[in-house]
C-alpha positions in Angstrom: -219.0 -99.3 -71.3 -219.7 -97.8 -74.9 -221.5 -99.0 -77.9 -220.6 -97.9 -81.0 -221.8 -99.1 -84.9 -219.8 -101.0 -87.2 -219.2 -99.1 -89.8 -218.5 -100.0 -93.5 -215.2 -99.7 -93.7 -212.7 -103.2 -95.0 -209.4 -103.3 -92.9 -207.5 -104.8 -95.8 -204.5 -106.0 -93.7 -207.2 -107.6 -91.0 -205.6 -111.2 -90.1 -203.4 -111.7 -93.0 -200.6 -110.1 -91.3 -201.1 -112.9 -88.6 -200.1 -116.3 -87.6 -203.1 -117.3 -85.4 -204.8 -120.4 -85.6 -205.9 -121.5 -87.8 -203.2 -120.0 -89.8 -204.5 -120.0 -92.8 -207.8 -118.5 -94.0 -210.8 -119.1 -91.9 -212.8 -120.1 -95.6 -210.0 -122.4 -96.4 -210.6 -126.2 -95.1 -207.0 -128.4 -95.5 -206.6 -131.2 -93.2 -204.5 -133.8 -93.2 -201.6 -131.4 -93.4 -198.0 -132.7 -93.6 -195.6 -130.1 -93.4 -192.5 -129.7 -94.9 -189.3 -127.4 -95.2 -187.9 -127.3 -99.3 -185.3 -124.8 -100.8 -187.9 -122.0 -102.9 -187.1 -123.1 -106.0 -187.2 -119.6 -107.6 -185.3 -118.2 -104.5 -182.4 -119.8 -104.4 -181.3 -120.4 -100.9 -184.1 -119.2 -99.4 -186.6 -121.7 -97.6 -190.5 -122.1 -97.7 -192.5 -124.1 -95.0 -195.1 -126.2 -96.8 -198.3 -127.7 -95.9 -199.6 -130.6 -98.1 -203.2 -131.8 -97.3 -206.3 -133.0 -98.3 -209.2 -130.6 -99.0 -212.6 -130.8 -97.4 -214.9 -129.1 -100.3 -217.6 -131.5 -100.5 -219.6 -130.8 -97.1 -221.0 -134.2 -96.9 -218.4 -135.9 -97.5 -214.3 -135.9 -96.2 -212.0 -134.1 -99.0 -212.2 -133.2 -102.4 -210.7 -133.6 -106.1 -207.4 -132.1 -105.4 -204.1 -132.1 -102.9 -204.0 -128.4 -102.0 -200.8 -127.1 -100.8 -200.1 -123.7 -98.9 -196.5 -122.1 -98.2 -194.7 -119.1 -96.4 -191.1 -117.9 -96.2 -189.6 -119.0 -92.7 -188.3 -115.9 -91.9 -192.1 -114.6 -91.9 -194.7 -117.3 -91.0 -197.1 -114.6 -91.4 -197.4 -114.6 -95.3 -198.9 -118.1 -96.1 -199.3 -118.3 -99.7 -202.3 -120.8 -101.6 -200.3 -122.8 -104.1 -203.4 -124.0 -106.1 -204.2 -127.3 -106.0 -201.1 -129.4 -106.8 -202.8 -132.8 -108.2 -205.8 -133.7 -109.3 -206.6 -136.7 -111.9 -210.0 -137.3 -114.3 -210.4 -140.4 -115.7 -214.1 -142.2 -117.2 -215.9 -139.0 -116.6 -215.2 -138.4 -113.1 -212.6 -136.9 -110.7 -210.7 -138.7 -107.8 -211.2 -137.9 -104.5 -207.6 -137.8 -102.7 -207.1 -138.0 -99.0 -204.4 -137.7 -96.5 -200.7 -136.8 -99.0 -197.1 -136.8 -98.6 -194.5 -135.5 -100.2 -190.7 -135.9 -100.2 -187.2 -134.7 -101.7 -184.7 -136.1 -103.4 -181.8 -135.6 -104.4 -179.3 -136.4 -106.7 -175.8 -137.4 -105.1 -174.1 -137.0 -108.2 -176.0 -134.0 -110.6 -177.7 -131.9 -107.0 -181.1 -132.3 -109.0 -184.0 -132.1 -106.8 -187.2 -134.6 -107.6 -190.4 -134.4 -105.6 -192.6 -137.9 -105.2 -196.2 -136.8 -104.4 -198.1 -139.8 -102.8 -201.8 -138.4 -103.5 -203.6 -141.2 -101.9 -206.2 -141.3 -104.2 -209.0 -143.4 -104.1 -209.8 -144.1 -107.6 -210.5 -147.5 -107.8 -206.9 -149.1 -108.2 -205.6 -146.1 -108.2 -204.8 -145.7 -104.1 -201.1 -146.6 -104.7 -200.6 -143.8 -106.9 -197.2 -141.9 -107.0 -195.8 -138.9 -109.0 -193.2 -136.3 -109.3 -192.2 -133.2 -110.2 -188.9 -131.2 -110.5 -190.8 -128.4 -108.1 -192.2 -128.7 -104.7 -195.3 -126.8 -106.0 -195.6 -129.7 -109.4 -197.3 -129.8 -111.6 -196.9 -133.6 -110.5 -197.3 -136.4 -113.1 -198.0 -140.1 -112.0 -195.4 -142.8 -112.7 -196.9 -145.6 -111.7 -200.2 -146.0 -113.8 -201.1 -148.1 -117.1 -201.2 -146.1 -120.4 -204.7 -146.0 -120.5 -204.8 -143.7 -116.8 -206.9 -146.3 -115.0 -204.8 -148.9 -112.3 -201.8 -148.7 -110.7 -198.6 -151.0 -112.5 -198.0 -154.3 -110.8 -195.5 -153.7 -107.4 -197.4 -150.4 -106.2 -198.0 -151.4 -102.7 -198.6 -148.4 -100.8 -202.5 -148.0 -99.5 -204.0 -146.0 -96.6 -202.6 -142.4 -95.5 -199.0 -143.1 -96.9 -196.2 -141.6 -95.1 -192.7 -141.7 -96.6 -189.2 -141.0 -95.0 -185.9 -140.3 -96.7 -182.5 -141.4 -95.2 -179.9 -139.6 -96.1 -176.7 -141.8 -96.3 -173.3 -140.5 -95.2 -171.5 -143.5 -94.5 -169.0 -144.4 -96.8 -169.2 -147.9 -95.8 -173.1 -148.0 -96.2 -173.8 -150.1 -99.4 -176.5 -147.2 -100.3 -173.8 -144.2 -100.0 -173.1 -144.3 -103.7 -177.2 -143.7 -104.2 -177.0 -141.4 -100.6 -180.4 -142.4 -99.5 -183.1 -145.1 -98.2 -186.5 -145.0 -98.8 -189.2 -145.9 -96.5 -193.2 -145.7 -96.2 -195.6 -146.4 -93.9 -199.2 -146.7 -94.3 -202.9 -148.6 -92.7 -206.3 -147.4 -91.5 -206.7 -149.5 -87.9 -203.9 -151.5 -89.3 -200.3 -150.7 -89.9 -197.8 -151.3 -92.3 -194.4 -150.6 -93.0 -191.7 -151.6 -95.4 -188.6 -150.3 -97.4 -188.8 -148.3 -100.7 -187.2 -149.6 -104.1 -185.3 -146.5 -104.5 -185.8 -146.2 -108.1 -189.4 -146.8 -108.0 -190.2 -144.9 -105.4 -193.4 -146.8 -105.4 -192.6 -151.0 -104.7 -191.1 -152.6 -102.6 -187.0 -152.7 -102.3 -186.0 -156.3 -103.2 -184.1 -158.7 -100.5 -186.3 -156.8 -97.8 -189.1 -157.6 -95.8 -192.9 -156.0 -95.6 -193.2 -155.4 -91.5 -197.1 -156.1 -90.8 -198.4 -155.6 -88.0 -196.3 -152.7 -87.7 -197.5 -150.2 -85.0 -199.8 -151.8 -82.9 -203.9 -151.0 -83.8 -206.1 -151.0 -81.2 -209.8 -150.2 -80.7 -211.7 -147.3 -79.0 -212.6 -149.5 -76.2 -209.2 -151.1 -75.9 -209.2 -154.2 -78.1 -206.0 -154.9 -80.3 -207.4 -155.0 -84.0 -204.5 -157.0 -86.0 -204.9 -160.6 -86.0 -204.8 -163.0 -82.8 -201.1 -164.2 -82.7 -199.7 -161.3 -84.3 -196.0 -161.1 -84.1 -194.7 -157.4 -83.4 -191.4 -157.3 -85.0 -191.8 -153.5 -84.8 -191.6 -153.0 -80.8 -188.9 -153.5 -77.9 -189.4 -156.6 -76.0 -191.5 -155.9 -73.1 -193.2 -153.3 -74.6 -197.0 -153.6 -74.5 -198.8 -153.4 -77.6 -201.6 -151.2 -76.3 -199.3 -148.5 -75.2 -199.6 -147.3 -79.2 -203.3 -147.0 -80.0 -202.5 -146.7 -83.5 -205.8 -145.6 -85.5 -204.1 -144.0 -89.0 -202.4 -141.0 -90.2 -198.8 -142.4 -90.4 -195.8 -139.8 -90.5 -192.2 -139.7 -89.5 -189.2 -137.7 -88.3 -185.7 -137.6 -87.7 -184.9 -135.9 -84.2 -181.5 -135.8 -83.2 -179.8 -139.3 -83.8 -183.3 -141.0 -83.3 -186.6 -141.4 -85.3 -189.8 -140.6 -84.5 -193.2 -142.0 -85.9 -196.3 -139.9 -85.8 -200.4 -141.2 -85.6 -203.4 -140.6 -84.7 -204.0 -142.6 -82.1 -206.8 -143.4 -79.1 -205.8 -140.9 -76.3 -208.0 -139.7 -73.0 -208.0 -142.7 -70.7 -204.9 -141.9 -69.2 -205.5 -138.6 -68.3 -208.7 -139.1 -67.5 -210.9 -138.5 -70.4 -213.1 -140.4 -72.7 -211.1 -142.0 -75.5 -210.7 -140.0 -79.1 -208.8 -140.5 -82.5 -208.7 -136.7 -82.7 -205.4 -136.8 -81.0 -201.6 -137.5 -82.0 -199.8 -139.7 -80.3 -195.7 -140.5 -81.1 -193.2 -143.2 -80.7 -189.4 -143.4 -81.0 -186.4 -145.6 -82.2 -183.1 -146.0 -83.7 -184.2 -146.8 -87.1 -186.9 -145.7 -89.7 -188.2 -149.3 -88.9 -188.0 -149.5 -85.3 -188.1 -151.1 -83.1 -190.4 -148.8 -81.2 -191.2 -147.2 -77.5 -194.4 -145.6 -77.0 -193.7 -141.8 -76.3 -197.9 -141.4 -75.3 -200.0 -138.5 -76.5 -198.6 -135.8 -78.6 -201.4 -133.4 -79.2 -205.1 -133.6 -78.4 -207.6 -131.8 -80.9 -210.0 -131.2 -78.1 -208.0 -128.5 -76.0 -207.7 -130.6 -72.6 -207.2 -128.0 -69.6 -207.8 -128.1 -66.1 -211.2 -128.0 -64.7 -212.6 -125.2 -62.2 -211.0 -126.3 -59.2 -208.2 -128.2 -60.6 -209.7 -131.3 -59.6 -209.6 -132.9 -62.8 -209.2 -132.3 -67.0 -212.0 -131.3 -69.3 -211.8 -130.5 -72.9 -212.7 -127.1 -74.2 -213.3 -128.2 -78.3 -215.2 -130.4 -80.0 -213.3 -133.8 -81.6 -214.1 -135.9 -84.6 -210.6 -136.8 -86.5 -206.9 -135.5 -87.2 -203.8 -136.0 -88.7 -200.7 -134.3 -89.0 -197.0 -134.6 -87.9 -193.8 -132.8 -86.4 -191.5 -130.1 -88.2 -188.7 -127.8 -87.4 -189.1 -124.4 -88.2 -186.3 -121.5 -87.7 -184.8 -124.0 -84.5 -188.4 -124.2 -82.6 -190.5 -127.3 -83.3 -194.3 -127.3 -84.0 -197.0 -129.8 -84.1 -199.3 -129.5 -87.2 -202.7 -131.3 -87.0 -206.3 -130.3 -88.0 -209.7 -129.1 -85.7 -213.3 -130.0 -87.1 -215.2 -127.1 -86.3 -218.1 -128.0 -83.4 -217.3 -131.6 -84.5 -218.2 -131.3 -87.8 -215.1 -133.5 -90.0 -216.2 -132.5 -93.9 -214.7 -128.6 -93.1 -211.3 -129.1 -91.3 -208.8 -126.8 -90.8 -204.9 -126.9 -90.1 -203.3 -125.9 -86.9 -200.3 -125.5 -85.3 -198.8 -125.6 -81.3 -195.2 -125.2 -80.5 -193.9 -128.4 -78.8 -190.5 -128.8 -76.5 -188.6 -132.0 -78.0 -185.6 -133.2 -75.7 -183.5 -136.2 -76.4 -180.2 -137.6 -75.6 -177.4 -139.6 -77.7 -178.2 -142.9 -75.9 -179.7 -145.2 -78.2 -182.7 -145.7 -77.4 -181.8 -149.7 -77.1 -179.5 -148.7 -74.9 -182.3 -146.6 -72.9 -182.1 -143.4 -74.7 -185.1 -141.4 -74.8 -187.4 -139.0 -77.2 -189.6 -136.5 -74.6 -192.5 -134.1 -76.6 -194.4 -132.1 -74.3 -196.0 -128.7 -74.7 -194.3 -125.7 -75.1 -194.4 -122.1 -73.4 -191.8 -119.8 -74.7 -192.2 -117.9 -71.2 -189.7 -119.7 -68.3 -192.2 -121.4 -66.6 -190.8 -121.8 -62.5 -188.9 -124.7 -63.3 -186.8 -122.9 -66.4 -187.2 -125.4 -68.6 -190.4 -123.7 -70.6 -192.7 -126.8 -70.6 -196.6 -126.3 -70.8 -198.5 -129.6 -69.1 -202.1 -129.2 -67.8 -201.7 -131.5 -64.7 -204.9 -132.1 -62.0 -204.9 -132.7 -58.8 -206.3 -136.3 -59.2 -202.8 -137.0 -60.3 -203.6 -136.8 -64.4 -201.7 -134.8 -66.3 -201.6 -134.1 -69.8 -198.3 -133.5 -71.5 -199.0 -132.9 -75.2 -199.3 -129.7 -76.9 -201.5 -127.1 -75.8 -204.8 -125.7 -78.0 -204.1 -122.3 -78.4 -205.6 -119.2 -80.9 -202.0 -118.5 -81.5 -200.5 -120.6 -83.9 -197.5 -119.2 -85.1 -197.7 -116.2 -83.1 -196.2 -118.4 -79.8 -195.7 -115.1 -77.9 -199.4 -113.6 -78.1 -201.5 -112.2 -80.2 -200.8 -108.0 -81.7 -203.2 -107.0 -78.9 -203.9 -104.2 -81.3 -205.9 -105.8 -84.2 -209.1 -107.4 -85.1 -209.4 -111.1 -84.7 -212.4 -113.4 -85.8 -214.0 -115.1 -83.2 -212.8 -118.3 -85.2 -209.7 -118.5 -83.8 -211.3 -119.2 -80.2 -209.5 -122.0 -78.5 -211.7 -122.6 -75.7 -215.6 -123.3 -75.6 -217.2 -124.9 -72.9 -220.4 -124.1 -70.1 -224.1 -123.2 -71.2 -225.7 -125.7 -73.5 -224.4 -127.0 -77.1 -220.8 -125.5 -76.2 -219.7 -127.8 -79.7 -221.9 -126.5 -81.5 -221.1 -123.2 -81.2 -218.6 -122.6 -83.7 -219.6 -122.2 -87.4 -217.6 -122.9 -90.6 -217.8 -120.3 -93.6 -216.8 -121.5 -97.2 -216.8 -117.8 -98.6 -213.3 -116.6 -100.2 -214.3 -113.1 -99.1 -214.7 -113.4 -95.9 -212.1 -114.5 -93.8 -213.8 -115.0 -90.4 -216.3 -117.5 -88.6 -218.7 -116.5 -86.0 -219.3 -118.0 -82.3 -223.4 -119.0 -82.8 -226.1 -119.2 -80.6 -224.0 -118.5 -76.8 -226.1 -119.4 -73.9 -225.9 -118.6 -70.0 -222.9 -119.9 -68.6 -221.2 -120.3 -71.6 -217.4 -119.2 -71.5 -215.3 -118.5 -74.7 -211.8 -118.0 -74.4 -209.1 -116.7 -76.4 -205.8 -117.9 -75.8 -203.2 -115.4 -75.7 -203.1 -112.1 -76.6 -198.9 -110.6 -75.8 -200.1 -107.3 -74.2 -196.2 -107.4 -72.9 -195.1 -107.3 -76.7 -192.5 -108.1 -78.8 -189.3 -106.8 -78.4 -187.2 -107.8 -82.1 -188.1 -110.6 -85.0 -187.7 -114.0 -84.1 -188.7 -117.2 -85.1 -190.4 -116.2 -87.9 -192.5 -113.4 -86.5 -192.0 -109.8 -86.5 -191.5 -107.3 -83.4 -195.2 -105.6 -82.2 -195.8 -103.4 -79.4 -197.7 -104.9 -76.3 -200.3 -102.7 -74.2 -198.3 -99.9 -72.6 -199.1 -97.6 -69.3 -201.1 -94.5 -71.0 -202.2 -96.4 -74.1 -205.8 -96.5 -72.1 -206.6 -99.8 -73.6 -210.4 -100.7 -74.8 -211.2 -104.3 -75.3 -214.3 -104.5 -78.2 -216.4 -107.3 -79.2 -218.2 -107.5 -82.6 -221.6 -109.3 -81.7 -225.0 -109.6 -82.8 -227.6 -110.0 -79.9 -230.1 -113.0 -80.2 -233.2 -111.0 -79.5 -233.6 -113.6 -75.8 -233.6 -110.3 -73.2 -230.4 -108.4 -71.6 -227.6 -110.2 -70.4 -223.6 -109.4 -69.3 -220.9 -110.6 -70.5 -218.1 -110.6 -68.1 -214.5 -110.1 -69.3 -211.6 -112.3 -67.4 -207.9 -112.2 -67.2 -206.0 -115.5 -67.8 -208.7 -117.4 -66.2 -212.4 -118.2 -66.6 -213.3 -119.2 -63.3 -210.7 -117.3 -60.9 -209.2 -114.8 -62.9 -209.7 -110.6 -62.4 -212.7 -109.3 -64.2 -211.5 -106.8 -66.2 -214.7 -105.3 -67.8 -218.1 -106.1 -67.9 -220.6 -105.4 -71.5 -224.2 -104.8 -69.7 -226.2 -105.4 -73.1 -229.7 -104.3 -72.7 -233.0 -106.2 -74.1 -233.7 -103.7 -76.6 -230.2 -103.7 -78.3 -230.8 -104.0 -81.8 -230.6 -107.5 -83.3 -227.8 -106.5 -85.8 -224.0 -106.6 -85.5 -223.1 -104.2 -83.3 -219.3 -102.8 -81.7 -219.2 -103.0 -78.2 -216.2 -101.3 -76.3 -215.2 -100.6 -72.5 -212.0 -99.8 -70.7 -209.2 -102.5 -69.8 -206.6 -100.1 -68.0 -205.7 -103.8 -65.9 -204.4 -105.1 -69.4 -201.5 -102.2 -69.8 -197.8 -102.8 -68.5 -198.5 -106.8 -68.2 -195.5 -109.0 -69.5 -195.6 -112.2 -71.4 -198.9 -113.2 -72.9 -202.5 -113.6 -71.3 -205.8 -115.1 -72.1 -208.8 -113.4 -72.1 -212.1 -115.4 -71.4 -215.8 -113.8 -72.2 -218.3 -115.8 -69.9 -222.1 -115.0 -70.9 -224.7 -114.3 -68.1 -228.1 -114.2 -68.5 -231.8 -115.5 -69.1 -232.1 -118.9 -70.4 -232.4 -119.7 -73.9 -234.7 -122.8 -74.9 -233.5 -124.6 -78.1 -235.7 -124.6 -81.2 -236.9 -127.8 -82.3 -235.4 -128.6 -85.5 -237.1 -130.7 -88.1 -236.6 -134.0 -89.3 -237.2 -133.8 -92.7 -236.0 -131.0 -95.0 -233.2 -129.5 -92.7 -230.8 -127.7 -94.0 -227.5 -129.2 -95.9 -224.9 -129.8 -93.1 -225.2 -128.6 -89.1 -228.0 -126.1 -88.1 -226.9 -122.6 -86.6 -227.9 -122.6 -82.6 -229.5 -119.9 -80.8 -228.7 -117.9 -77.8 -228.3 -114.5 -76.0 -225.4 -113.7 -78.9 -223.5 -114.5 -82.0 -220.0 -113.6 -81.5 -218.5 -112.1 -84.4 -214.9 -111.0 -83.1 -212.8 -109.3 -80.4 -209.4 -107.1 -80.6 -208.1 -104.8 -78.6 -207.4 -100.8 -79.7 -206.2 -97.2 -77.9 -208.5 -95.0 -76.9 -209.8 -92.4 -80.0 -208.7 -95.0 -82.4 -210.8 -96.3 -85.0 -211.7 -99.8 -84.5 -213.7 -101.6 -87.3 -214.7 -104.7 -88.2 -213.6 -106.0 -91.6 -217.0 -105.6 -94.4 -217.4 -108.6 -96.5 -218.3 -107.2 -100.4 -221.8 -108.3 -101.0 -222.7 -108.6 -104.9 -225.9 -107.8 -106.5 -227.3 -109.1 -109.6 -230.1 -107.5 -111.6 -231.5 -108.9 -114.8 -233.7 -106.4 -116.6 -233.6 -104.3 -113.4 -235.2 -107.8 -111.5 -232.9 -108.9 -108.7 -231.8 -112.4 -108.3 -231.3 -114.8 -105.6 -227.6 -115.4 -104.4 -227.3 -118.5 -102.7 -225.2 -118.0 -99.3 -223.3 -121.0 -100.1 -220.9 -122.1 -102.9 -221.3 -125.2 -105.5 -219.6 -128.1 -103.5 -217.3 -130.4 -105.1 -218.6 -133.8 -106.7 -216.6 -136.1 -108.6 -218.1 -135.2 -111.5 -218.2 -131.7 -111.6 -214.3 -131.5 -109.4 -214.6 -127.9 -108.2 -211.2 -127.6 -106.1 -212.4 -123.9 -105.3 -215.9 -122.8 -103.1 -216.0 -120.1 -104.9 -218.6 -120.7 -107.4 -222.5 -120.1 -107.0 -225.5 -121.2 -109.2 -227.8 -118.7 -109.6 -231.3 -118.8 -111.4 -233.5 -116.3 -113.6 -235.1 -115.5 -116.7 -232.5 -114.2 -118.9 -232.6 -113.7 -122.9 -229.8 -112.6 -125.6 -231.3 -109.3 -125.4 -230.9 -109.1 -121.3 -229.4 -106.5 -119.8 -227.5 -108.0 -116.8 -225.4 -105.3 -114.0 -223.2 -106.4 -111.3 -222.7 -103.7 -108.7 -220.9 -104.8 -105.3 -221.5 -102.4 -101.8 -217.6 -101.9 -101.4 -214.9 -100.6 -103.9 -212.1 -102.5 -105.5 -214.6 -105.9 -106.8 -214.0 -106.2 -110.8 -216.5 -107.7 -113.1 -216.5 -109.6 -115.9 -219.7 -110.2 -117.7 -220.1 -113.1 -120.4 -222.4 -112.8 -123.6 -226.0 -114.6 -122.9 -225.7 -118.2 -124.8 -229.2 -120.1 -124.8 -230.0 -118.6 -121.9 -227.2 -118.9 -119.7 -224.3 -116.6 -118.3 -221.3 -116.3 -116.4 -220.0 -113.7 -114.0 -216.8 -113.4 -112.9 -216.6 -110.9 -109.7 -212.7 -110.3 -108.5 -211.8 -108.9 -105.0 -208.0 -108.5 -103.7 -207.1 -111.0 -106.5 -209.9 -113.8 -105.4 -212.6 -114.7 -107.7 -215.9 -115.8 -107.6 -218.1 -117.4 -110.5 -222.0 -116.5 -110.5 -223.6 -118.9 -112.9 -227.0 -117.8 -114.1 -229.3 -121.0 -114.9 
């Protein structure tokens, strides 16, 4: 094993020529994600995936002023592209916060035109019901459903909590909705749920003649307790079927699959495969109709990475939970869940994922016994040949939803060959504070998170890397070469020691506990307390097919946790300590360069005085409504005859100086086509 420096030296294609998860930048926070698949509409006949969410931007609070959308071209899921934030509305002074969207197509049977209804949730006083629409996917989006003066929705808007909206497309001649060709439908409730039919040309109130279905999926508490009313009447669910099978919490969204429907939630999940109970899980049912009536399906994906223990015994999780939401979407014929991770638990800076799932059905109805089956996917055969992933214990629990991975996108491993944050670890569990572990990062330059404050025992675990390649583009991502015989593989980790004496960390092949050992890093007590490249030889990892995981398990002294103070802390969760801070980890030939990305660091002098950058951004309030982190208050003693320089330690940052005015000025630094705004007094 070999040490060698970081040098200063920005890989400008590092991760955004990826897929992993979270797929989109490690600074950028979107949860609540529901995807979509729309025509580009200045490509036509070409398709973009698009991800509509929320936008945590406030840090002590969930979401921000603004729906934020992201998109990519199916046929390369590797170039996700920010599409601003898509809505936002001001009214009295202040700017709504919006939580969980949706958004939906339709079309014109008789012109082709394409209209997009945005359902913003907003929650501006009488304003939650709010709708609006665009000729583009993208907007800009103007509300149809408010007074003149901005400030309520009109009577009829109905819609409330995390709205969900489906769109029937009509074929039937004999349907009386064929000459409009579609049916509207939305869903919506927080512990309560809610379902009913869509005037067609509102898009907002209820279709007259039909009826508002509440109860609609079943709510129930952590602990078990049905929330809707005593008596309730389930109009929504097969006879015989139990009410607590659902577990419905919020975060409404459906799917057509095949000739049946599917309804997506979060829901309570972990009791029947032997876990404590959490809302940061999906869970699905199925039907014939939009409406129902519905068959529990069970868990779809859980947030908190549930795998088998040491000894198979039983299932632990391996991430922290707090929340998610999100739904099902086909993609170039493979289906993926979307949902959102809070980082070590924390739910004001979520970020979107993505897991393949495997989606079988038949053309039974399901009255007639017909079935909808979601499980986890592996694109690898598994023994069986039907490439399912479960995670099943010997105590006879099994979970069957999707599996946490660091893949995303990328379902047949990670490019060995390239630099990856340590953000996109999957798995996180031994030592002390395993949750805590993982910190978020708000900066627009730097698209990484670190691994904080490791301890003895701890295991992190990255999950998987295709040293057997890629043979030709599919599904969205393009061919790479795997780790060939000859290539004499290193594996190197990008860490900063925490100054608590030497310790090993011990590299292991597809499992923590039982796997090979592959390398070990010996890192002495007087390494220096600075980020540092560490390298050694992984010959075992050359000629292997299909995709691996690789799992770095930390030995060494104990590390006592600091006693943090209880007044004065900090804004948001405190950094832990321990034998290392992992930074990242990639994979490189031998006499290669290997280099850590360098985040541009910007100095500010006034008069040739220095002056203090915060670390962090300005955060969203409803009355400033910054949709971006990207700008940072900064105080000094300036006058109209200051001189102010900006000078930045790497090449290619641009900036823009203002004229002083009453002693205040604005600086506008731009790097690879990213700004950030330095706001002096």
């Amino acid at each position: 094993m070999k040490k060698l420096l970081m040098l200063p030296i920005l890989l400008l294609t590092v991760l955004s020529a990826q897929a992993q998860n979270p797929y989109l930048p490690l600074w950028e926070h979107l949860p609540d994600g529901e995807p979509r698949v729309f025509e580009d509409p200045d490509q036509p006949g070409k398709y973009r995936a698009y991800i509509i969410g929320s936008h945590d931007v406030n840090y002590t609070a969930y979401c921000g002023p603004d729906i934020r959308m992201w998109s990519a071209p199916v046929e390369d899921l590797t170039k996700w592209r920010d599409e601003g934030p898509i809505f936002s509305w001001y009214i009295d002074g202040q700017w709504d916060t919006m939580f969980a969207p949706d958004l939906v197509e339709v079309k014109d049977k008789a012109t082709g035109k394409k209209t997009y209804y945005l359902y913003p949730h907003s929650r501006g006083w009488q304003r939650v019901p709010m709708v609006c629409k665009s000729d583009r996917p993208n907007g800009p989006f103007t509300p149809i459903n408010l007074t003149e003066d901005g400030r309520r929705c009109l009577p009829g808007s109905l819609i409330d909590f995390d709205p969900s909206v489906f769109i029937e497309t009509i074929t039937n001649k004999k349907d009386p909705d064929y000459a409009k060709g579609f049916r509207a439908y939305v869903f919506y409730g927080f512990q309560h749920s809610t379902a009913c039919e869509l005037d067609q040309n509102s898009m907002y109130s209820k279709r007259e003649g039909t009826e508002t279905i509440d109860p609609f999926i079943p709510a129930v508490s952590a602990d078990g307790r049905l929330l809707d009313k005593p008596g309730s009447e389930y109009k929504a669910l097969y006879k015989g079927q139990d009410p607590k099978d659902f577990n419905f919490f919020e975060a409404s969204s459906i799917r057509q699959v095949g000739n049946k429907y599917v309804m997506v939630f979060s829901g309570y999940s972990g009791k029947e495969y032997g876990l404590g109970n959490t809302n940061s899980a999906l869970r699905y049912a199925y039907g014939d109709s939009p409406l129902g009536p519905w068959r529990s399906g069970g868990v779809l994906v859980d947030s908190r990475g549930v795998v088998l223990n040491e000894d198979g015994s039983k299932l632990i999780t391996t991430n922290a939970g707090h929340n998610t939401h999100g739904s099902l979407q086909e993609i170039n014929g493979q289906w993926y869940v979307f949902y959102h991770r809070p980082p070590r638990g924390f739910g004001y800076a979520r970020q979107a994922m993505v897991a393949p799932v495997k989606i079988t059905w038949d053309k039974k109805p399901v009255a007639k016994g017909g079935v909808v089956k979601i499980t986890g996917y592996d694109p690898y055969t598994d023994k069986a040949g039907n490439n399912v992933w479960t995670a099943k214990a010997t105590d006879g629990t099994e979970y069957t939803g999707a599996e946490v991975t660091s893949e995303g996108f990328q379902i047949y491993g990670l490019p060995p060959y390239a630099y990856y944050s340590a953000g996109i670890a999957c798995f996180m569990t031994g030592g002390t504070n395993s949750n805590e572990w993982m910190q978020d990062n708000h900066d627009v330059w730097n698209n990484s998170m670190d691994l904080a404050g490791i301890t003895n025992k701890g295991i992190v675990g990255f999950k998987y890397f295709g040293f057997g390649g890629l043979v030709q583009d599919t599904k969205g991502l393009k061919a790479f070469k795997g780790a060939q015989k000859g290539d004499k593989t290193m594996i190197n980790l990008n860490l900063t020691t925490g100054g608590h004496g030497a310790f090993k960390i011990h590299v292991m092949l597809d499992d923590p506990w039982k796997g090979k050992e592959i390398a070990t890093f010996g890192i002495p007590a007087d390494a220096p307390k600075a980020a540092m490249m560490y390298q050694a030889a992984v010959p075992e990892v050359e000629g292997l097919t299909g995709k691996h995981a690789i799992y770095l398990v930390a030995d060494g002294p104990e590390v006592k946790a600091p006693e943090r103070p209880r007044w004065g802390a900090p804004r948001g969760p405190q950094r832990p300590q321990g034998l290392f801070d992992l930074h990242g980890i990639g994979f490189s030939k031998a006499g290669e360069k290997f280099e850590a990305p360098v985040v541009p660091q910007v100095t500010i002098t006034v008069d040739g005085q220095p002056l203090v950058i915060p670390q962090n951004p300005v955060f969203f309030t409803n009355l400033n409504g910054y949709a971006e982190c990207n700008r940072y208050q900064v105080h000094g003693k300036v006058s109209d005859n200051s001189r102010i320089v900006a000078t930045s330690n790497a090449p290619g940052v641009k900036f823009e100086i203002s004229k002083v005015v009453e002693g205040r000025a604005t600086i506008k630094a731009t790097y690879n086509g990213l700004t950030k705004v330095f706001l002096i007094n």
